[in-house]
ChimeraX commands (.cxc) that place a marker at each C-alpha (Angstrom):
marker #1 position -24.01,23.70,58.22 radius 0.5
marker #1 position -26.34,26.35,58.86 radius 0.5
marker #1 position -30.10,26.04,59.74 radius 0.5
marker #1 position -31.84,27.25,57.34 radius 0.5
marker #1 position -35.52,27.75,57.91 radius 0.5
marker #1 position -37.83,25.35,55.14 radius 0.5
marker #1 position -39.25,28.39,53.40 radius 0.5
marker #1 position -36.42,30.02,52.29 radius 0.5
marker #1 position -35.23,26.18,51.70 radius 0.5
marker #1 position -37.69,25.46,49.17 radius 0.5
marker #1 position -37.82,28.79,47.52 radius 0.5
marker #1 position -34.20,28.70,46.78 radius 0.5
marker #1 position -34.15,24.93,45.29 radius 0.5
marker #1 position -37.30,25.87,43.64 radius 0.5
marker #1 position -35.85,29.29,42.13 radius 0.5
marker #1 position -32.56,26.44,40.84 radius 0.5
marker #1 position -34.51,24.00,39.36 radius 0.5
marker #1 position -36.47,26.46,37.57 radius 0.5
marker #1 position -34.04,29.45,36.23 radius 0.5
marker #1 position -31.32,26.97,35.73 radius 0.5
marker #1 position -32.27,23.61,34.63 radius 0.5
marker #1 position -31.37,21.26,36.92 radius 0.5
marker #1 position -30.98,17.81,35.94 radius 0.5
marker #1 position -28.65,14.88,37.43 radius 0.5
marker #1 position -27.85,11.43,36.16 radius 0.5
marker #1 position -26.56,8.67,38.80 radius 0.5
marker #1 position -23.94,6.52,37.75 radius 0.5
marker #1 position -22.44,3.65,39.19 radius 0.5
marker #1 position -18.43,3.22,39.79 radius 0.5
marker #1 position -18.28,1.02,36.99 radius 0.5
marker #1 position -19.19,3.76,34.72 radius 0.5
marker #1 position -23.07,2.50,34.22 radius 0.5
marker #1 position -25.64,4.80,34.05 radius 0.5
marker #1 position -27.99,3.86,37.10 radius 0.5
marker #1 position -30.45,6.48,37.19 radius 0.5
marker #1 position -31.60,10.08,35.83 radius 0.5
marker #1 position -34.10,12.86,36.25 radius 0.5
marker #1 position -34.61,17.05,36.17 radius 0.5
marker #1 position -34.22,18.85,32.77 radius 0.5
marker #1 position -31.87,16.92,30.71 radius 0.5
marker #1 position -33.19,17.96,27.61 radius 0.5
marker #1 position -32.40,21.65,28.00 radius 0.5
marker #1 position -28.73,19.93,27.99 radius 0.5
marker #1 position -29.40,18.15,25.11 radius 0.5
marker #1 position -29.25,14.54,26.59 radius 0.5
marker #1 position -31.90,11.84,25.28 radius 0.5
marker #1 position -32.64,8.62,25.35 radius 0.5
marker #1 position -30.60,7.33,28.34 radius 0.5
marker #1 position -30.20,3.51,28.75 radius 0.5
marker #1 position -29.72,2.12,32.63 radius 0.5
marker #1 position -27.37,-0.10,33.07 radius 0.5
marker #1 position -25.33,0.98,29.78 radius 0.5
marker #1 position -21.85,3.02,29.38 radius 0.5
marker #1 position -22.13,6.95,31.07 radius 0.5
marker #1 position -19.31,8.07,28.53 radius 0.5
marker #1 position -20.57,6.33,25.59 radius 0.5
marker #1 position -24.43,8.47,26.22 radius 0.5
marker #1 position -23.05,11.47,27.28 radius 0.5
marker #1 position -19.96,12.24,25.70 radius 0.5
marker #1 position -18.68,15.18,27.71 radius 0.5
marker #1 position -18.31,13.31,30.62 radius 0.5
marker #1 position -16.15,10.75,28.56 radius 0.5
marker #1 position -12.96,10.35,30.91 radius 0.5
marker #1 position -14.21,11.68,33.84 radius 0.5
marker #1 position -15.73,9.28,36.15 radius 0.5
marker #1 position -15.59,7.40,38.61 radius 0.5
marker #1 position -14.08,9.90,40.97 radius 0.5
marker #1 position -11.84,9.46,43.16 radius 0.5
marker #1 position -13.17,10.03,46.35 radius 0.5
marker #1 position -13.26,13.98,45.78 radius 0.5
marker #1 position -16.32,16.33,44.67 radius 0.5
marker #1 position -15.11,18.02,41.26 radius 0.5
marker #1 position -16.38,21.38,39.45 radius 0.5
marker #1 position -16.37,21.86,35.80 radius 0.5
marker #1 position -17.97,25.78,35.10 radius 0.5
marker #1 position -19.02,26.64,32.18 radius 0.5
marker #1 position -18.52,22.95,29.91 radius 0.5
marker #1 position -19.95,23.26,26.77 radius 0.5
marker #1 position -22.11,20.27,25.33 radius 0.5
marker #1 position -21.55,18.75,22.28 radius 0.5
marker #1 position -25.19,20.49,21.68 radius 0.5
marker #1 position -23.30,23.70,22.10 radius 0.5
marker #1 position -25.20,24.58,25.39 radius 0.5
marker #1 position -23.21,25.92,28.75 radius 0.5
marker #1 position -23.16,24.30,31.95 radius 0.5
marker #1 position -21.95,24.44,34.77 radius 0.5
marker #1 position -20.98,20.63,36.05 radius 0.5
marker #1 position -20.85,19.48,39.64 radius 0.5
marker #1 position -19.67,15.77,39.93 radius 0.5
marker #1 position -19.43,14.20,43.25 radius 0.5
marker #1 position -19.61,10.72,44.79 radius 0.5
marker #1 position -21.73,8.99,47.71 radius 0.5
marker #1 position -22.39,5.73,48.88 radius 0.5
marker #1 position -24.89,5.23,46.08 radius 0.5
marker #1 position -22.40,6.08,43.01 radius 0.5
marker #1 position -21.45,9.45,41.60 radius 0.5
marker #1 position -23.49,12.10,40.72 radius 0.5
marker #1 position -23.86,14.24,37.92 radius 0.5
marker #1 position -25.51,17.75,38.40 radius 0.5
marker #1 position -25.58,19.81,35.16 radius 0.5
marker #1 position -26.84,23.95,36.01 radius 0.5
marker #1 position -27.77,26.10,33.08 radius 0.5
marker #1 position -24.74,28.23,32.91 radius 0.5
marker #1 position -25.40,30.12,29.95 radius 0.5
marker #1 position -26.38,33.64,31.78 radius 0.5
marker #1 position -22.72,33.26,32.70 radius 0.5
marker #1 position -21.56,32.59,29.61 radius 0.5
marker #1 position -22.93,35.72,27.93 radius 0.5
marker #1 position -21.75,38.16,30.89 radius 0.5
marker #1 position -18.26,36.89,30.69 radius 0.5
marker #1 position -18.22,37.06,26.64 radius 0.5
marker #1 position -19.65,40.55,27.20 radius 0.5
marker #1 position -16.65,41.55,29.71 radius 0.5
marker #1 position -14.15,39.73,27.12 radius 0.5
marker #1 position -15.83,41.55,24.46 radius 0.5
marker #1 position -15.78,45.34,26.47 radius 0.5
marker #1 position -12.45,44.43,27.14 radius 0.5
marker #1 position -10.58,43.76,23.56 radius 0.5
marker #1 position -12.41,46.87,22.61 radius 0.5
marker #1 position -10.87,48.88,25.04 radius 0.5
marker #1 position -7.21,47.33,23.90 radius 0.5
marker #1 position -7.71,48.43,20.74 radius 0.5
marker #1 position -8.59,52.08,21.48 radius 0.5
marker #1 position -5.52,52.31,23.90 radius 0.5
marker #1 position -3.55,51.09,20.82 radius 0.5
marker #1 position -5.21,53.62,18.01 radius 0.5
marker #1 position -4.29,56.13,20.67 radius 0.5
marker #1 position -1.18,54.89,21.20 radius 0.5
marker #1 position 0.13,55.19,17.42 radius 0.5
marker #1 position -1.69,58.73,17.01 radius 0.5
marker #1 position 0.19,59.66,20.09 radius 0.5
marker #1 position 3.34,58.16,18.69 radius 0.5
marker #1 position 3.26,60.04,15.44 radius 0.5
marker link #1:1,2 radius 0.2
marker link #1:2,3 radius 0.2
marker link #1:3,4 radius 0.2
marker link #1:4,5 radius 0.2
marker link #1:5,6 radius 0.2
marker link #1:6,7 radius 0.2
marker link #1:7,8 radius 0.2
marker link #1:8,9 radius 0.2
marker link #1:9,10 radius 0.2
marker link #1:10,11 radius 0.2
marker link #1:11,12 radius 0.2
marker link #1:12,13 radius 0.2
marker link #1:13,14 radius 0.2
marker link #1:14,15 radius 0.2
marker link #1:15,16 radius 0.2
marker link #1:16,17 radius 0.2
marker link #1:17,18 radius 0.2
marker link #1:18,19 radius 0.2
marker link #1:19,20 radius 0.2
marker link #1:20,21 radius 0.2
marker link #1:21,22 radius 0.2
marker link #1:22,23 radius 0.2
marker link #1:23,24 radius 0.2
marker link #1:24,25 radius 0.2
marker link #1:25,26 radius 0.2
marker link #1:26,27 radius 0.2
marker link #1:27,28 radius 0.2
marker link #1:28,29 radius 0.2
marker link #1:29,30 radius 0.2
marker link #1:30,31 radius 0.2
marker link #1:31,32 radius 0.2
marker link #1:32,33 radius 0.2
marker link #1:33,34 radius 0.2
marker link #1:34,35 radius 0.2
marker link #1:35,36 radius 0.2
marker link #1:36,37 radius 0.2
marker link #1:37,38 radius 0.2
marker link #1:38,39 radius 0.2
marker link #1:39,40 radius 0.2
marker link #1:40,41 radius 0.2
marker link #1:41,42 radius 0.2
marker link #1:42,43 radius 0.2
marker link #1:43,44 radius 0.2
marker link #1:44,45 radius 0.2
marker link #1:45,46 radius 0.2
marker link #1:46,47 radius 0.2
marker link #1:47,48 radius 0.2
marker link #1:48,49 radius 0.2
marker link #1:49,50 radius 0.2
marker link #1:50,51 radius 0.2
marker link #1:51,52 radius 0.2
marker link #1:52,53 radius 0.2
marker link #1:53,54 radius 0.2
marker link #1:54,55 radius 0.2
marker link #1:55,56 radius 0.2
marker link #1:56,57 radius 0.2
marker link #1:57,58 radius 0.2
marker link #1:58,59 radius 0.2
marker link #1:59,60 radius 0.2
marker link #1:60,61 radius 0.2
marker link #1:61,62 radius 0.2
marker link #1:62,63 radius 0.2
marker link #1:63,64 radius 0.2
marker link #1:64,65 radius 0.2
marker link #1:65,66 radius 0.2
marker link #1:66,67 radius 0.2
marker link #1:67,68 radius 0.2
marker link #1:68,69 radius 0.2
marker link #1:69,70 radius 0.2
marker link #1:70,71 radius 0.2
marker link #1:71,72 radius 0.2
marker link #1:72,73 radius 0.2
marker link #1:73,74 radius 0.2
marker link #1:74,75 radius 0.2
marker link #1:75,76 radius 0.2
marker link #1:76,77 radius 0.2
marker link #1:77,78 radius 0.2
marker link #1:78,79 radius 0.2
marker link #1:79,80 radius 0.2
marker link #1:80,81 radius 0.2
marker link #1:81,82 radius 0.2
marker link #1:82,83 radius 0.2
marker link #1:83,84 radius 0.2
marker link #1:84,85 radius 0.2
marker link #1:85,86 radius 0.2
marker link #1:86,87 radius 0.2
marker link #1:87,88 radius 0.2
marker link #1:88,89 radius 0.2
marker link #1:89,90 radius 0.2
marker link #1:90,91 radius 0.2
marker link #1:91,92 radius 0.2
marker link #1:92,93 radius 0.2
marker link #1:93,94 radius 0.2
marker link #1:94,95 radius 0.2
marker link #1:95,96 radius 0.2
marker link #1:96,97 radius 0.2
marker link #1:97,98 radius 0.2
marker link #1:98,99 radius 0.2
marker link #1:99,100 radius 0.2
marker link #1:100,101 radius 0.2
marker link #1:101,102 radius 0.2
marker link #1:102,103 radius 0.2
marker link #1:103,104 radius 0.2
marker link #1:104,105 radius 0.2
marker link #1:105,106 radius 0.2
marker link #1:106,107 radius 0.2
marker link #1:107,108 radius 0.2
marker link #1:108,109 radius 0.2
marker link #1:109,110 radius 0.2
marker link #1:110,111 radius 0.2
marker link #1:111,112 radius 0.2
marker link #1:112,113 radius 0.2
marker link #1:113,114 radius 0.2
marker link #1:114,115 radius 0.2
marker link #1:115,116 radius 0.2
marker link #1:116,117 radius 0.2
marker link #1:117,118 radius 0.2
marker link #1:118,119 radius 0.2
marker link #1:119,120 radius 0.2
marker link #1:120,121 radius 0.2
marker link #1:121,122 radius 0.2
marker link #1:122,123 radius 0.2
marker link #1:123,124 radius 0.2
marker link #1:124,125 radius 0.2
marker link #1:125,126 radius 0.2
marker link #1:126,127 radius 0.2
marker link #1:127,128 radius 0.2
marker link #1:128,129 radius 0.2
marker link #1:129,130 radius 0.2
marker link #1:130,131 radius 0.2
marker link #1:131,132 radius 0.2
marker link #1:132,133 radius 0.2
view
């Protein structure tokens, strides 16, 4: 890993936890919900309970732990509030981690491309019968 000098350290994870929500939940390898912090409640989640089910508070990650030894990367999961994030999950000695990143700036630049991009289909295809006739 690179050395990275403390001021452009704490700018960075400042500019992250403030432009794109950074929250985490903690939860143990039985599936338990052991501990929480950041903004949650941009993502929608409320009212945690330690100790209780992960999956059964916070449904999208129904299924997905514990992991298996291996860091995994969900982009762009929509909650069931209908906001975008981008999900890191990874485990340590303490449990796995959750780390949910306001993805939603994303979102809207990739529906924009998607959008640019059926447009443009359907003028090569207007063009395409005009040019056939």
């Amino acid at each position: 890993m690179r050395n990275f000098p403390n001021s452009i350290i704490n700018y960075t994870m400042n500019l992250m936890v403030e432009t794109r929500s950074l929250a985490y939940l903690l939860v143990n390898k039985d599936g338990c919900l052991s501990a929480w912090g950041g903004k949650l409640a941009a993502y929608g989640v409320q009212n945690l309970q330690k100790d209780e089910s992960v999956g059964q508070q916070v449904f999208f990650l129904e299924g997905l732990l514990p992991l298996d030894d291996f860091p995994l990367f969900l982009p762009r999961i929509k909650t069931e509030y209908g906001i975008c994030a981008d999900v890191h999950l990874f485990p340590s000695e303490e449990g796995d981690w959750v780390l949910l990143l306001d993805a939603t700036l994303e979102e809207m630049h990739l529906s924009l491309i998607q959008q640019q991009t059926n447009n443009s289909i359907l003028i090569q295809e207007k063009l395409a019968k005009i040019l056939n006739q």
